[in-house]
C-alpha positions in Angstrom: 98.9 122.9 103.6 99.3 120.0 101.2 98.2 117.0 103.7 98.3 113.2 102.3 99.7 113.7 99.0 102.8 111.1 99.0 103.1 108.6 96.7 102.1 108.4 92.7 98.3 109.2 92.6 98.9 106.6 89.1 95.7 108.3 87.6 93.4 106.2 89.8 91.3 106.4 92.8 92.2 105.4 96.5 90.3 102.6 97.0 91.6 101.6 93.5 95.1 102.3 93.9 95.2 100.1 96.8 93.8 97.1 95.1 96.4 97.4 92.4 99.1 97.4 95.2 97.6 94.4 96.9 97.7 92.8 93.5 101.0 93.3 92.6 102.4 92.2 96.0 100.6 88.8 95.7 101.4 88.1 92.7 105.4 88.9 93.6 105.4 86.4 96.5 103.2 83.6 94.1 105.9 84.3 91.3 109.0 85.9 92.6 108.8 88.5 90.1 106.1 91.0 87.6 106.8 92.6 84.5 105.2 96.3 85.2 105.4 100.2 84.3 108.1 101.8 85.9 106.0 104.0 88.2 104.2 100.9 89.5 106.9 98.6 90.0 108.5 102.1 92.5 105.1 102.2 94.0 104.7 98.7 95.1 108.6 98.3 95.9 108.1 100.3 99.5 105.2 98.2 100.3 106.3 94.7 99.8 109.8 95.7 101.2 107.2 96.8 104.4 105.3 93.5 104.2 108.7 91.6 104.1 110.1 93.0 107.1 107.1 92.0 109.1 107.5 88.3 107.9 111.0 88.5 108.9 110.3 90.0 112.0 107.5 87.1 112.6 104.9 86.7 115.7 101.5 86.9 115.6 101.5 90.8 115.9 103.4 91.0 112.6 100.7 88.3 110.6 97.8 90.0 111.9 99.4 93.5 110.7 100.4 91.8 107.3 97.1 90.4 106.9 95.2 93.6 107.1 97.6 95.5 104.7 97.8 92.8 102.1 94.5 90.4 102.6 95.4 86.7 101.5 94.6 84.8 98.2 95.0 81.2 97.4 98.0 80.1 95.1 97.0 76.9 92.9 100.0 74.6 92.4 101.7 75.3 89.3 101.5 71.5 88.9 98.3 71.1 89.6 96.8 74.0 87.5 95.3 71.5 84.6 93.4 69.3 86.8 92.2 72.5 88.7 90.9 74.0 85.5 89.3 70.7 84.6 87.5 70.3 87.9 83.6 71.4 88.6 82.7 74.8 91.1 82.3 72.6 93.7 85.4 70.8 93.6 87.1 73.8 93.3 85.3 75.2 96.5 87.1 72.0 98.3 90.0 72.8 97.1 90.1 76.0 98.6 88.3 76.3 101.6 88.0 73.7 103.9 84.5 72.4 105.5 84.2 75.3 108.3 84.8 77.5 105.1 88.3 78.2 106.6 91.0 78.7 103.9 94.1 76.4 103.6 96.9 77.7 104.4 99.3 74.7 102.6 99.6 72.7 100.0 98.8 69.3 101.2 96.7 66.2 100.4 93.5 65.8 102.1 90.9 63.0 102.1 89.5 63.1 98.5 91.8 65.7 97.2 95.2 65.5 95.7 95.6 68.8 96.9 94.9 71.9 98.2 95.6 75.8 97.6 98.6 77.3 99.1 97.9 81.2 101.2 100.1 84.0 100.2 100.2 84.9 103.3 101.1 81.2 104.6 103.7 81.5 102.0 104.8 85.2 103.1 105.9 84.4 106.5 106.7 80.4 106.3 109.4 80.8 103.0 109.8 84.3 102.2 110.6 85.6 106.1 112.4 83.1 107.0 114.5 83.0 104.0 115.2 86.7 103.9 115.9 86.4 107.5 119.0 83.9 107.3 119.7 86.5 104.5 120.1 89.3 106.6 122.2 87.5 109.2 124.3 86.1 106.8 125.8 89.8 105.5 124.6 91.7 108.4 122.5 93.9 106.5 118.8 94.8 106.2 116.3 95.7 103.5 116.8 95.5 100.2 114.7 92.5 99.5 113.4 93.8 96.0 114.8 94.8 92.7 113.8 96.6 89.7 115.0 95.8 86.4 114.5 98.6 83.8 113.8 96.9 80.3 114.5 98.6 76.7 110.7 97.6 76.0 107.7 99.8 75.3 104.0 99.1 76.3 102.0 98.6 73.3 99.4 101.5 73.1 101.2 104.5 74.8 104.8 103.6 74.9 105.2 103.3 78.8 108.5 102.2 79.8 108.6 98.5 81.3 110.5 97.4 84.6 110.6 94.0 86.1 110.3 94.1 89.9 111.6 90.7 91.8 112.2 89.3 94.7 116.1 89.2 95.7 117.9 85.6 96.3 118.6 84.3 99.5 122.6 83.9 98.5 123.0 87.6 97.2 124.9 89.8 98.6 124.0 93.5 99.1 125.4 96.1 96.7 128.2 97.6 98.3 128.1 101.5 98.2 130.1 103.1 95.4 133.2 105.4 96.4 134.2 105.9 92.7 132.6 109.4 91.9 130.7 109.5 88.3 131.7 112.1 85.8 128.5 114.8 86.7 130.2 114.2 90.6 133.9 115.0 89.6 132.7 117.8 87.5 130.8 119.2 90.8 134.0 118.8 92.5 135.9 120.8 90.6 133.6 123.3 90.1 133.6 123.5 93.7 137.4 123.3 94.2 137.6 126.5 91.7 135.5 128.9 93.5 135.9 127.4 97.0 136.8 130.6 99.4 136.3 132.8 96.9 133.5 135.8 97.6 130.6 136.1 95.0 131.0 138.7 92.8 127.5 140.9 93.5 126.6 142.5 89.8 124.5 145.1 89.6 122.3 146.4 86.0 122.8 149.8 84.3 120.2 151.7 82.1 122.1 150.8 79.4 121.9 147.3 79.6 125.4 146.5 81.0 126.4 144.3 84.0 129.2 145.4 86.2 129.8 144.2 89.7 129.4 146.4 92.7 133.2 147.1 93.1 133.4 148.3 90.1 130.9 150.8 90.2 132.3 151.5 93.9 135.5 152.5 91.9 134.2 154.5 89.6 132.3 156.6 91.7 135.3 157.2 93.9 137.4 158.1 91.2 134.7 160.6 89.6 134.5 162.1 92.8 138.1 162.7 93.2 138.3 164.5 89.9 135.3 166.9 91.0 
């Protein structure tokens, strides 16, 4: 039987697979959107729609679970991004990590530091939960926190087709389902309304090369047979 095989293999291994998905979740919630191949951006789409729903439901369960499917990284200010770059190793170590070697988890000013790194995950379940949340109760809906955005662009080098995948706003409202029918449904339709309660007419193949249905060669016999 053909065990474990869901999902786009994306010509890479597990372990490496998994460390492009991680990527490309924290680097949604830092951004609010990446520019991607199409069969990425569907890959990742089901599991940072999974990692939102645990920050919406919340609880300590639901971090723990989000942690060990996504890991954290730190998110440098986009204001402060200069005066990181400019700073030595070891400044940079106190701006991530405090003393105990603990990671910060906001961005806030500390003694000596005008500030520190922000956690994706600190991020995950204090904005983006809580945001999509108030979303959800305000249209009574749930899911669809992600879109992607097909583009007419090419990658450079094979020609791969290039989606955007971002994160939804907090005031959109979920599509409404469609009840016009598209032109390939109303041709089904009819199709289906012409040979509705009709019987299929079984056909049968000659030595010469000629189809005829089975009532007609049930009528032929029958009439040969009369003439004998």
């Amino acid at each position: 039987m053909r065990h474990c095989v869901r999902g786009r293999k994306l010509n890479r291994t597990m372990s490496h697979r998994e460390a492009l998905r991680r990527n490309l979740v924290q680097s949604l919630i830092e951004h609010g959107e990446v520019r991607t191949t199409i069969p990425k951006a569907k890959e990742v789409k089901a599991f940072a729609e999974r990692l939102i729903s645990l920050a919406v439901t919340g609880g300590l369960a639901a971090r723990q679970r989000a942690e060990a499917l996504l890991q954290d990284r730190a998110i440098i200010p986009k204001e402060s991004r200069a005066d990181y770059d400019r700073m030595s190793d070891a400044k940079r170590d106190k701006t991530l990590r405090s003393r105990s070697g603990r990671r910060y988890r906001a961005n806030q000013p500390r003694p000596g530091l005008k500030f520190t790194a922000e956690s994706v995950l600190h991020r995950l379940f204090a904005d983006l939960g809580p945001r999509m949340k108030r979303r959800n109760e305000a249209h009574h809906s749930g899911g669809g926190y992600t879109r992607i955005i097909k583009l007419a662009d090419r990658r450079l080098g094979d020609a791969g087709r290039i989606a955007i995948l971002q994160l939804v706003a907090e005031d959109e409202k979920p599509r409404e389902k469609s009840t016009t029918k598209t032109e390939r449904k109303r041709r089904a339709r009819v199709k289906y309304s012409v040979y509705a309660g009709k019987p299929r007419a079984l056909t049968t193949r000659r030595r010469g090369g000629k189809v005829a249905t089975k009532a007609a060669a049930a009528d032929q016999t029958g009439g040969e047979a009369e003439k004998a």
